[in-house]
C-alpha positions as CSV (number, residue, x, y, z in Angstrom):
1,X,-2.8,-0.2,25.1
2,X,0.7,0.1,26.4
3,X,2.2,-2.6,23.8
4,X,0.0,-0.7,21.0
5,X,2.0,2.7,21.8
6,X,5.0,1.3,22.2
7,X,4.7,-0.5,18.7
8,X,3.5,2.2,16.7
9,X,6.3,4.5,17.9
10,X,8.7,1.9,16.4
11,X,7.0,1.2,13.2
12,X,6.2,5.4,12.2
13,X,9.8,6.1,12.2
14,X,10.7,3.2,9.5
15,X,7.9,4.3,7.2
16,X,8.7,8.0,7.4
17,X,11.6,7.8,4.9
18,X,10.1,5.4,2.4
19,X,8.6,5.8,-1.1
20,X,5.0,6.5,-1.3
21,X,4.7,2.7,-2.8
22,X,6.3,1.0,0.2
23,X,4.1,3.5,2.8
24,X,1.1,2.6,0.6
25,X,2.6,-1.8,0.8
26,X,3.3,-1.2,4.8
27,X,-0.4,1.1,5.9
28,X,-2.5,-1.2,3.6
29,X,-0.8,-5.0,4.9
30,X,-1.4,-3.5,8.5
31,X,-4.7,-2.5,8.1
32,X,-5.8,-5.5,6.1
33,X,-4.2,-8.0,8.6
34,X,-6.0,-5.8,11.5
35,X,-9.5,-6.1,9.3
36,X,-9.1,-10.1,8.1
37,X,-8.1,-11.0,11.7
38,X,-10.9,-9.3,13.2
39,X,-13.5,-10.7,10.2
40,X,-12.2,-14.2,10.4
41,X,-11.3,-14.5,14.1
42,X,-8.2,-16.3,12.9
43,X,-4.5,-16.0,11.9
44,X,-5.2,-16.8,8.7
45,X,-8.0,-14.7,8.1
46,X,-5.1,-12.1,9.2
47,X,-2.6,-13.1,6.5
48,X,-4.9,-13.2,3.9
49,X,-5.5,-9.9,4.8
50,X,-2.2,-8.4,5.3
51,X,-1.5,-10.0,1.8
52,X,-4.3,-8.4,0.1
53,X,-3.6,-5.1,1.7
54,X,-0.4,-5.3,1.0
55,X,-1.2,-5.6,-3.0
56,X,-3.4,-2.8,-3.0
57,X,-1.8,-0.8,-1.0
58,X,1.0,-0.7,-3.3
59,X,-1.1,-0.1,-6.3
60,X,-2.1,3.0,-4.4
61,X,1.3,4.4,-3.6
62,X,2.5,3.7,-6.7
63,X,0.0,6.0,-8.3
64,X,0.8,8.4,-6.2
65,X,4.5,8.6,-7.2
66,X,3.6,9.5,-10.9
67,X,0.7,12.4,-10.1
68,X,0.2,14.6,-13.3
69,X,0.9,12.1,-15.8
70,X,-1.2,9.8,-18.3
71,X,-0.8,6.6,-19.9
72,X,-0.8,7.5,-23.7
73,X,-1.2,4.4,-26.6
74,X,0.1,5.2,-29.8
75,X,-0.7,4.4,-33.1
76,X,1.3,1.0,-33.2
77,X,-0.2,0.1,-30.0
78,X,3.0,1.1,-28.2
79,X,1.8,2.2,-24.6
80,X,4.3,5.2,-23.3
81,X,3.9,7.4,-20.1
82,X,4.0,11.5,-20.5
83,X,2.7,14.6,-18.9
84,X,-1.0,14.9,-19.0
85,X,-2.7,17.6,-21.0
């Protein structure tokens, strides 16, 4: 319990000043290496995870970073990011 403490209060300062993609990258390849580990008893099982967390996580905090706007196609099939209506 000691070690986990001790870790965390290394690791929260480091993610405190990034973007909300890299927090999203960091929170989902920790939590998907602590969830494949645990799933698959194995070290693999816990990189496959942190991988896949990873991923997703950073599709999540990258939405994030662009709230309150809309992917718009227009008529020549030209895809352009604005403001939502």
């Amino acid at each position: 319990m000691k070690k986990t403490v001790i870790a965390m209060a290394m690791i929260v300062p480091l993610v405190a000043s990034c973007t909300a993609t890299e927090r999203g990258a960091t929170i989902g390849a920790g939590t998907g290496a602590v969830i494949g580990g645990i799933a698959t008893n194995s070290w693999g099982g816990a990189a496959i995870g942190a991988v896949g967390g990873g991923v997703v996580g950073a599709l999540i905090g990258r939405s994030q970073e662009h709230r309150g706007y809309c992917i718009y196609r227009g008529r020549d099939g030209h895809r352009y990011e604005a403001r939502c209506r």
